[in-house]
N, C-alpha and C positions, 0 to 999 in steps of 0.2 A: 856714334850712337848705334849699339844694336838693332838689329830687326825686331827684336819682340819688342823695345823701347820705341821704337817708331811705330809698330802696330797699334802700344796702348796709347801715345799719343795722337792716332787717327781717328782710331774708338772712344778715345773720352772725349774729344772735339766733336766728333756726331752725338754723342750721346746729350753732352753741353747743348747743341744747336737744334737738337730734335726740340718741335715746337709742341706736337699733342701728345695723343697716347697711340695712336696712330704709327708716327714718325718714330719712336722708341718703340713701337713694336717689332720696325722694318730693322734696327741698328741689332735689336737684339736676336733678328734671326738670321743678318748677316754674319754675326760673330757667334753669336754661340748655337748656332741650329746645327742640323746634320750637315751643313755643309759649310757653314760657316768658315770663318777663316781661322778663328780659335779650335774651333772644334780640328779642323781640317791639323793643324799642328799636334794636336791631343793625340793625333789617329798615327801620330810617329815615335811614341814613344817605345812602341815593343819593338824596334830595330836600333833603339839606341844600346849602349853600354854599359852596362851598372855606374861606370862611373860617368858616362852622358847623364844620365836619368838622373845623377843626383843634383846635379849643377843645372841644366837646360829643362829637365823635365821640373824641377823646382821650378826655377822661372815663367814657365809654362802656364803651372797648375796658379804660380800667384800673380799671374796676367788675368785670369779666369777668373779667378778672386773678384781681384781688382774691379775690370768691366763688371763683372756681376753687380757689384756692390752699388756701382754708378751706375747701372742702367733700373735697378730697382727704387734708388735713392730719385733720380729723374722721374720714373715712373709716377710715385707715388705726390711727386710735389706737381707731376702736368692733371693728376686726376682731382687732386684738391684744387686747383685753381680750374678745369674745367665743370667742378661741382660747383665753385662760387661764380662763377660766370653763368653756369642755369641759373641760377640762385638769383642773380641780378637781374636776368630776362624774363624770369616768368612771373617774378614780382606782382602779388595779388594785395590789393588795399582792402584789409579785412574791414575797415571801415564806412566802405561803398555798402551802398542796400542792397540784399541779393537782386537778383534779376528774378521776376514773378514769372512760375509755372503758366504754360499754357493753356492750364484748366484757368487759373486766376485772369491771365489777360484775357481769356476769350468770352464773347459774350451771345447771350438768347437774343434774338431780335424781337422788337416788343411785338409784331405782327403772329410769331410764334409761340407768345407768350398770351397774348392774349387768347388764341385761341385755346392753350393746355386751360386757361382760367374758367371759359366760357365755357367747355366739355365736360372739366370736371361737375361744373354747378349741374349742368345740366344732366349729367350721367346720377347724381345724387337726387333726381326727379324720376330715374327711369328711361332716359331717355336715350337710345342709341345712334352711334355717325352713319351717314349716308355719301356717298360721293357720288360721282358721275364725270363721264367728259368734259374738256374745256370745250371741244371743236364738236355740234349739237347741229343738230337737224333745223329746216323751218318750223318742221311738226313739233319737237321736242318744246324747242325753244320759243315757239308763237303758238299755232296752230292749237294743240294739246292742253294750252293755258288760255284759251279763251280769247288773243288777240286778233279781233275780225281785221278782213283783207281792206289796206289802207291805213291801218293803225300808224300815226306818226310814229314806233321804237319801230317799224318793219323799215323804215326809209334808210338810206346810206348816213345821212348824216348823225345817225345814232348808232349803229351797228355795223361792225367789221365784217361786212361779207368776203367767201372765198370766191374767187372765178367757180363758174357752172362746169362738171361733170360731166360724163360722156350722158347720162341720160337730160341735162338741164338743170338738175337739182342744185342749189348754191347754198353750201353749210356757211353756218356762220360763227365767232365767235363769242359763247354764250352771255349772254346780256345781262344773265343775273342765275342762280343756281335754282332757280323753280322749277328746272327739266329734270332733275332728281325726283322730283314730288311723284310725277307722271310716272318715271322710272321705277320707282319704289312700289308704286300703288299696282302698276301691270307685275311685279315680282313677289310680293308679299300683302298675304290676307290680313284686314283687319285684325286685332286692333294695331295701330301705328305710332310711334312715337321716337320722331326722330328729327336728328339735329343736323347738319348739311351746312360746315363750312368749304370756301375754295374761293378759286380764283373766278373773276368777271370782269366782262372786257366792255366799255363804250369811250366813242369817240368826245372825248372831254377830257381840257388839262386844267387848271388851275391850283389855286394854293389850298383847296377842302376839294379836288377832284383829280382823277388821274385815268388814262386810257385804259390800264390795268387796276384793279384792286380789287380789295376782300370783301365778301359777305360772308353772313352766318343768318341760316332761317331755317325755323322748326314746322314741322307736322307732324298733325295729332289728327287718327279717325279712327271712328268707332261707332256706336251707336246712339249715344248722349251726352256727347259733349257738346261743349257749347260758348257763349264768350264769356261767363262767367269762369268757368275753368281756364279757359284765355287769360283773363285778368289776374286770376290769382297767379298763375304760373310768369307772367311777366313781370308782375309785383315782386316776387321771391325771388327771380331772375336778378333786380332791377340792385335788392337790399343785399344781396351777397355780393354781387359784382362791383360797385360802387361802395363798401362798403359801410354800408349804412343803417341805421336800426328802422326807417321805416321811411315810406315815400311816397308822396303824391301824386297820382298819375290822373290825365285828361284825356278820355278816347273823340278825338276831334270828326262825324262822319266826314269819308273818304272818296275815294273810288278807285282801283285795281279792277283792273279784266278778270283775275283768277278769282280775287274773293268777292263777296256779297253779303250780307253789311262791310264794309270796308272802314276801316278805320286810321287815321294816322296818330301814333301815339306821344305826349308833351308829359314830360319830369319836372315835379316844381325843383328849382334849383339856386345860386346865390350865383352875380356873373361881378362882384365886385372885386374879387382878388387878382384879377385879370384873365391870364390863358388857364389859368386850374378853374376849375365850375365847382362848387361843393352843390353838392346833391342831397335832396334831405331837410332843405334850409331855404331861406328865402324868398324874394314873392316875385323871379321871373319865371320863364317857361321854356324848356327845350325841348325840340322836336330829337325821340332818337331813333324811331322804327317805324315801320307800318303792319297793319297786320288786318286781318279778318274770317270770317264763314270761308271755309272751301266752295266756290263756283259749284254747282251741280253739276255743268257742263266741264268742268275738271276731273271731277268724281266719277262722270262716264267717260274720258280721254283714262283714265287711269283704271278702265274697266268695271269700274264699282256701282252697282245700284243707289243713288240720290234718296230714295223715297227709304231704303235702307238704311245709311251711311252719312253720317255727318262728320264734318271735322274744319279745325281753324291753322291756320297760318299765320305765321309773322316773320320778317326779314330787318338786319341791320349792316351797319358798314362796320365791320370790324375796324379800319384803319379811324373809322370816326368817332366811332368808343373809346378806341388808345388814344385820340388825341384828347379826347374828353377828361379820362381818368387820367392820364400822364401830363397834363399840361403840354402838349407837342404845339406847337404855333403853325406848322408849313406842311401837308402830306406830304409834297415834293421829296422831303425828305429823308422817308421811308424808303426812296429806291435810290438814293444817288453813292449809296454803299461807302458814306464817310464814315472812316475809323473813329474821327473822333467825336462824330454825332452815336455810333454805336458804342463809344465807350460812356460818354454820360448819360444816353437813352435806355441801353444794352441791360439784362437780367443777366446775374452771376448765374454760370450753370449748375454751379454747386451750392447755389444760395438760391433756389427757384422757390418763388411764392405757391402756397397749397392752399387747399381750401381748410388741412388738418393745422398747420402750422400759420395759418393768418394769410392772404393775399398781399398784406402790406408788412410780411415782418423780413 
């Protein structure tokens, strides 16, 4: 056997055993690259003899042939079996359901939804948001609202106090969002008309109470107003929010430190369906706010002349409205951040209820 006969059967046996495209890369730049062993024979043809060159350089040039032919012929049958081998792994079943966008899976938490619901009705009255501190003074949060020294909400077991200050003073976590009222009235001249949802803190847990949760309470002053204006603005509150064309309300006398007549306010309502309440209907009674006169001695906490200035208040539990209108059974459940209580409680965020397009569409 010649030399160039044993070269091409070394090279067609590599090229046979090369397994990718890879491995016939590497055969084919042993043999035909610049320095290959093929090549490297090519590079002795101009020292041969006319009559070398016709006989050895023939042989040469159809070795060259040869391997070429097999290394392209290999190539091309490792690239079609490494395309059906992706082809086999990446294997997608157009039949599965897509997998839902993150806008789709994600959802409003009802505590944020109610309150977009409760802003809007109310911004469509006039009425602008207010906020304030969570962490409030004795003054803000007692004092300023008319609760005298000894009031059972000043005791530990109602309110989260902080350790005392280098001067003594001991802030507290606010008990209810009526330190805005005081805030707003020392900031902004008559007339007022403003809505103040946020967080509030008392020491109570159970299944309609929690250490943390939501209010929402409005203030109105000016120079004649009064609780008839009161009424109607809860009424209209009561029929959009609840979605209802008309409602019977009960103003029960009360009593609040800050207001004077004091009132707590009952919705006639139906409690036969269970955890849903229809509103609008039926012959029981739910208690869902309180409200009343602005205290005159609030009216001077808030710097305003009394014998000038009149104005009303009212307060609710936002989480107790959403369990009202959403049928919710457990507050509890509002902070324990399950997926799948937020997926069947949860507002699509690209499907949010408006006041323009229905609350309930």
């Amino acid at each position: 056997m010649s030399d160039l006969e044993a070269l091409k059967e070394n090279l067609l046996a590599e090229v046979t055993g090369a397994g990718d495209e890879a491995a016939i890369e590497a055969v084919r730049v042993n043999a035909l690259g610049k320095k290959g062993s093929i090549s490297e024979l090519l590079k002795t043809l101009g020292t041969m003899s006319p009559e070398e060159r016709q006989t050895r350089g023939a042989a040469i040039n159809a070795l060259k042939n040869d391997v070429f032919a097999a290394i392209s012929a290999r190539k091309s049958d490792l690239k079609d079996a490494a395309i059906a081998a992706r082809l086999a792994r990446e294997t997608v079943d157009i039949s599965l359901p897509v997998r839902a966008s993150p806008a789709e899976r994600g959802r409003i938490h009802p505590i944020s939804q109610i309150i977009d619901e409760i802003t809007a009705i109310f911004a469509d009255m006039g009425f602008s948001i207010a906020e304030g501190p969570d962490i409030e003074t004795d003054y803000y949060n007692f004092t300023a609202l008319n609760f005298p020294d000894g009031h059972p909400a000043r005791e530990m077991h109602d309110t989260f106090f902080f350790n005392p200050d280098a001067n003594g003073e001991r802030k507290v976590l606010r008990t209810h969002t009526s330190p805005v009222q005081i805030r707003t009235m020392e900031a902004q001249k008559p007339p007022i008309r403003i809505i103040i949802p946020g967080k509030t803190y008392r020491q109570d847990s159970d299944a309609t109470h929690s250490p943390m949760f939501h209010q929402v309470e409005g203030l109105v002053v000016d120079t004649k107003s009064n609780v008839a204006h009161m009424r109607w603005i809860l009424e209209e509150f009561c029929k959009a929010f609840f979605e209802v064309d008309d409602v019977t309300m009960r103003f029960r006398p009360s009593f609040f430190p800050f207001t004077e007549p004091s009132f707590e306010v009952d919705i006639q309502c139906d409690r036969s369906s269970g955890p849903i309440v229809k509103f609008g209907e039926g012959t029981d009674w739910m208690e869902i706010l309180g409200c009343g006169m602005v205290h005159p001695n609030v009216l001077r906490a808030g710097g305003l002349d009394p014998d000038v200035y009149q104005g009303f208040a009212w307060g609710m539990g936002l989480d107790r409205i959403a369990m009202l209108k959403y049928g919710m059974p457990d507050l509890r459940n509002f902070f324990d951040a399950d997926v799948r209580w937020m997926s069947h409680y949860g507002f699509r965020p690209l499907d949010m209820p408006t006041l323009f397009g229905g609350l309930s569409t």
